[in-house]
DRENMARNU-225526 format. One line per 3 residues: number of its first residue (from 1); their letters; for each residue x, y, z of C-alpha. Coordinates in steps of 0.2 Angstrom, whole numbers, plus 2048, in hexadecimal, padded with zeros to 3 digits. Each point is the difference from the previous one (the first is absolute). Example, Ala and Ser with C-alpha at 12.3 -4.5 7.8 and 13.67 -1.06 7.14 Angstrom:
REM DRENMARNU-225526
1) AS) 83E 7EA 827 ~ 806 811 7FD
This chain:
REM DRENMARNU-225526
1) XXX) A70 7FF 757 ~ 7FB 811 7FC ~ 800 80E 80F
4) XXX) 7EE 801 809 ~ 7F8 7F1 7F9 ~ 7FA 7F0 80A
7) XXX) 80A 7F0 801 ~ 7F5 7F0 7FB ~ 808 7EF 7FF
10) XXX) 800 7FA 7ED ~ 7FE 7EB 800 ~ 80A 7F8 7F6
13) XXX) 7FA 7FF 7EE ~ 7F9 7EF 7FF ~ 7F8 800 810
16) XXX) 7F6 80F 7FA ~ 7FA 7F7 7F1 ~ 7F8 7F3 80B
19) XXX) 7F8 80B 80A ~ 7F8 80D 7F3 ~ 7FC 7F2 7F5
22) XXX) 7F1 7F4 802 ~ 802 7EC 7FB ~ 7F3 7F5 800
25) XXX) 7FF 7F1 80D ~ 800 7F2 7F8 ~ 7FA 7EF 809
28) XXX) 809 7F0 7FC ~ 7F6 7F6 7F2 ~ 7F6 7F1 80B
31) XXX) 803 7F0 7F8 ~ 7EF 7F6 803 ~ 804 7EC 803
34) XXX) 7F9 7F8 7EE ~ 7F8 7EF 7FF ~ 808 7F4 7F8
37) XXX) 7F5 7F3 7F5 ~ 803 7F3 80D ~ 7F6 80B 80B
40) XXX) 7F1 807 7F6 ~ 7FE 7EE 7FE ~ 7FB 7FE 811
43) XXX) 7F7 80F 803 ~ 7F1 7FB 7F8 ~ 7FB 7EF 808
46) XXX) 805 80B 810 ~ 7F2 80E 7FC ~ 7F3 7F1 7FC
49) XXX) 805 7F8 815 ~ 7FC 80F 807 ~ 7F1 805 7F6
52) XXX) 7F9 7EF 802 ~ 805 800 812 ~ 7F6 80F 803
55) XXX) 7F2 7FB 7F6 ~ 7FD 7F0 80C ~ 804 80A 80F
58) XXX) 7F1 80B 7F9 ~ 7F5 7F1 7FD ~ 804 7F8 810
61) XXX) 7FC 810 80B ~ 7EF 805 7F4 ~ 7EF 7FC 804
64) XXX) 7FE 7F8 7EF ~ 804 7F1 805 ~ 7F8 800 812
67) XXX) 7F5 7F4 804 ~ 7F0 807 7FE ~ 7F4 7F0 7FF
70) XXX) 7FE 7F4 80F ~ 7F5 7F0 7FF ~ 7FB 7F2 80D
73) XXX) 7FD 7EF 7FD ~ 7F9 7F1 80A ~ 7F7 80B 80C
76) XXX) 7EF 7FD 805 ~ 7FF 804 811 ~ 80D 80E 802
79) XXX) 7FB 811 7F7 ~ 80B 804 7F0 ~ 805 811 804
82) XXX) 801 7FE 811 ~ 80F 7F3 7FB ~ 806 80C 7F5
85) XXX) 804 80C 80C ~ 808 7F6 80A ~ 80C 7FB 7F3
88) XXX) 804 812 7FD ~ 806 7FC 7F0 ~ 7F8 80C 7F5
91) XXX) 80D 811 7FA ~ 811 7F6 805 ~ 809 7FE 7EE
94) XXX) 7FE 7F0 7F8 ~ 813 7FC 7FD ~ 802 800 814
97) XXX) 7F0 7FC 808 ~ 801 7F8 812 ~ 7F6 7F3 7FB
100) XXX) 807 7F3 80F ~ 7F9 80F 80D ~ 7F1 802 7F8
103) XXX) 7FD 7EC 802 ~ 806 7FF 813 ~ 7F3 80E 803
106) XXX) 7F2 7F7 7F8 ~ 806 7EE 808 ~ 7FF 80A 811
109) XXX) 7ED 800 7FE ~ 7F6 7F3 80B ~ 7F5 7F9 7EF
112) XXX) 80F 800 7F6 ~ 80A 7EE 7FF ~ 809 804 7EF
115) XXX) 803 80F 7F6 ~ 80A 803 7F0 ~ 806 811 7F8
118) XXX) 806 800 7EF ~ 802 80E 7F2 ~ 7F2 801 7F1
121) XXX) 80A 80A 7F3 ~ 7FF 80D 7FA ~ 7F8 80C 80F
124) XXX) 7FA 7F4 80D ~ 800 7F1 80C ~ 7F7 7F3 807
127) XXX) 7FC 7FA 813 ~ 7FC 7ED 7FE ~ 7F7 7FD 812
130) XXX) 7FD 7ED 807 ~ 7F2 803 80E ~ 7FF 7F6 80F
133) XXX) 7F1 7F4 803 ~ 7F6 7FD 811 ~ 803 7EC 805
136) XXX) 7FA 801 812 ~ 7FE 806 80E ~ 80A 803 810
139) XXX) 7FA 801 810 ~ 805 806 80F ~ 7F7 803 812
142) XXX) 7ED 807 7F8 ~ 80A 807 7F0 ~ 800 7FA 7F0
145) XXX) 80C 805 7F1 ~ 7FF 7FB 7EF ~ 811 7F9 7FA
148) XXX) 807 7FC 7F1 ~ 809 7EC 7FA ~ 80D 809 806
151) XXX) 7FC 805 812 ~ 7FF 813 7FC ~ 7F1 80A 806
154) XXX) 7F6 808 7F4 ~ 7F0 80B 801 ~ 7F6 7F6 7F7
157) XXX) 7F0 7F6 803 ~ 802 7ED 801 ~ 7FC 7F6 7F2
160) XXX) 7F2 7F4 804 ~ 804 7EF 807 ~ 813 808 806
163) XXX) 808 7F5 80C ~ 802 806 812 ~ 810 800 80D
166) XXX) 7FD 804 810 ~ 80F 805 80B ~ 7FC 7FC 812
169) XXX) 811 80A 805 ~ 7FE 813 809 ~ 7F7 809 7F1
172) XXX) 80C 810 7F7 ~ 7F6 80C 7F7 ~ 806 7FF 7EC
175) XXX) 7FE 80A 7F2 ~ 800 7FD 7ED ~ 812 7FE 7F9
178) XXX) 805 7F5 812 ~ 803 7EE 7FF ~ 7FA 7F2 809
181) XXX) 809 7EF 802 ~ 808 7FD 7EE ~ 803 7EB 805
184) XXX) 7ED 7FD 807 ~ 7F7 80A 7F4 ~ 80A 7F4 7F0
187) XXX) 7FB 7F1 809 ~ 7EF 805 802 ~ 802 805 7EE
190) XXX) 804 7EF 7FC ~ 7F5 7F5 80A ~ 7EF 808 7FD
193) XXX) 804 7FE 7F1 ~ 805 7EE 7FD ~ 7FB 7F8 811
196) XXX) 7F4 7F8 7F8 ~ 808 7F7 7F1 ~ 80F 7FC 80C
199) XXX) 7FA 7FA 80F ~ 7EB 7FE 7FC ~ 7FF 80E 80E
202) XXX) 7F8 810 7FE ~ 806 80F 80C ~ 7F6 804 80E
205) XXX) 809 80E 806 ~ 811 80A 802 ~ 80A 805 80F
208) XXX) 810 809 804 ~ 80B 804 80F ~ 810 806 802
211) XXX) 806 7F0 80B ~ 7F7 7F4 7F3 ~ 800 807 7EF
214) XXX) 7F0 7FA 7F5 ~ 7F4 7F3 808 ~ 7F3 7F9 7F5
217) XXX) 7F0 7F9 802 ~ 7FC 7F0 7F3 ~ 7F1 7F7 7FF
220) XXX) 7F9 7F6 80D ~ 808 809 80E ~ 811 7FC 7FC
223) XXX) 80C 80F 806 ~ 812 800 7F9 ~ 80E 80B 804
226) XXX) 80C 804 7F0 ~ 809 810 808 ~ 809 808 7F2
229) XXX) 801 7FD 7EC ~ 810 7F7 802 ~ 800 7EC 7FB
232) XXX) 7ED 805 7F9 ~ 802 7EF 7F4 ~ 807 7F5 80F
235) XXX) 7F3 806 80C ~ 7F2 7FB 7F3 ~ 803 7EF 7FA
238) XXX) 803 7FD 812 ~ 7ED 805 806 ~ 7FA 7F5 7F1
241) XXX) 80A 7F2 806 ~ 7F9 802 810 ~ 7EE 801 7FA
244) XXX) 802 7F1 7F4 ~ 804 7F6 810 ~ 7ED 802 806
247) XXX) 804 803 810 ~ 7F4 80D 809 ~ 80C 810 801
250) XXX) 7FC 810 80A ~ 80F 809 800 ~ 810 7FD 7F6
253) XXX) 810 80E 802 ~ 80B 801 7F0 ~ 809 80C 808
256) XXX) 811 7F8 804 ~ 803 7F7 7EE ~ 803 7ED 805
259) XXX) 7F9 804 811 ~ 7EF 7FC 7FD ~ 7F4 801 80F
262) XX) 7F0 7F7 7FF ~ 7EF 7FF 80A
């Protein structure tokens, strides 16, 4: 070292070579994972799934193929759009339409006794209604209600002619869609209907009671008890047995099957 000058520290030769000199980073090559011919076999049939897959999603959620065309059938009574919008059909996709909803939602209606809903492809469906029909009529205390061959109550007019069951318990106010007595009202059914082939009796007239069931008026005065529908058969070859005996007959209870009560 020469007199007066500085004293710097001197790096060994190869460390100064690294520091002055500049290298270029280099990154380690990436080796990308090749498919092998096994593979790009399957990845074609794979790209058709999913592009198919979407494309029905698509179709499914579109409102291409809602339903945009509602129509009623067997309705005479009941209006068509009024039953349409009740079934609340029209917008809901035809692949997945609740079709068993819409048809408890139409049943529910007091003229309706059947109703049917089925897809009319390609945009549309149809309601198939089966209305109910007056028979006769109910009656109870100073009310009178139209009612169906099946003992519901309708709001509609009584045909002409329609039989006529008076119930002689405490009247109950009814409304259209209730149900009288399913058992007296099928018997009542039956009998004015064939009373006179069967028995050469016409019906005179219907009652009902709770304690007593049906009650019907023949002919000639002749009052039988028949209660229920149950033994309808036995009940009725058993009055014509009695009436072919030619005895006079006022009152006759079928009620009690075997049972029979005669006066």
């Amino acid at each position: 070292m020469r007199p007066g000058a500085r004293w710097q520290p001197v790096p060994p030769r190869g460390t100064r070579s690294r520091v002055v000199g500049k290298r270029r980073l280099r990154l380690p090559p990436l080796h990308l994972p090749r498919l092998d011919v096994r593979w790009r076999s399957y990845a074609l049939p794979l790209l058709i799934v999913l592009a198919a897959s979407f494309g029905g999603w698509w179709l499914f959620q579109s409102p291409v193929l809602a339903i945009r065309r509602v129509s009623v059938t067997g309705s005479s009574v009941l209006p068509a759009e009024g039953l349409k919008q009740v079934a609340g059909l029209e917008g809901q996709s035809l692949f997945n339409p609740d079709l068993a909803a819409a048809e408890q939602r139409l049943r529910a209606l007091p003229l309706v006794k059947e109703a049917h809903v089925g897809r009319d492809w390609p945009s549309g469906v149809t309601i198939t209604i089966v209305e109910r029909a007056a028979w006769g009529v109910w009656q109870a205390g100073n009310q009178r209600y139209v009612i169906d061959e099946d003992g519901f109550v309708l709001s509609l007019p009584a045909p002409e002619g329609a039989p006529l069951i008076a119930q002689t318990d405490p009247a109950v106010p009814l409304s259209p869609g209730d149900r009288v007595d399913v058992g007296a009202v099928d018997v009542a059914k039956q009998l004015v209907a064939t009373s006179q082939q069967t028995l050469g009796r016409a019906v005179t007239g219907l009652e009902f009671s709770q304690a007593t069931g049906l009650t019907v008026f023949l002919d000639g005065g002749l009052r039988v008890a028949f209660g229920d529908a149950q033994g309808y058969d036995f009940k009725v070859a058993t009055l014509y047995a009695l009436l072919q005996e030619g005895a006079e007959l006022h009152s006759v209870d079928l009620r009690f099957g075997s049972l029979v009560a005669v006066e």
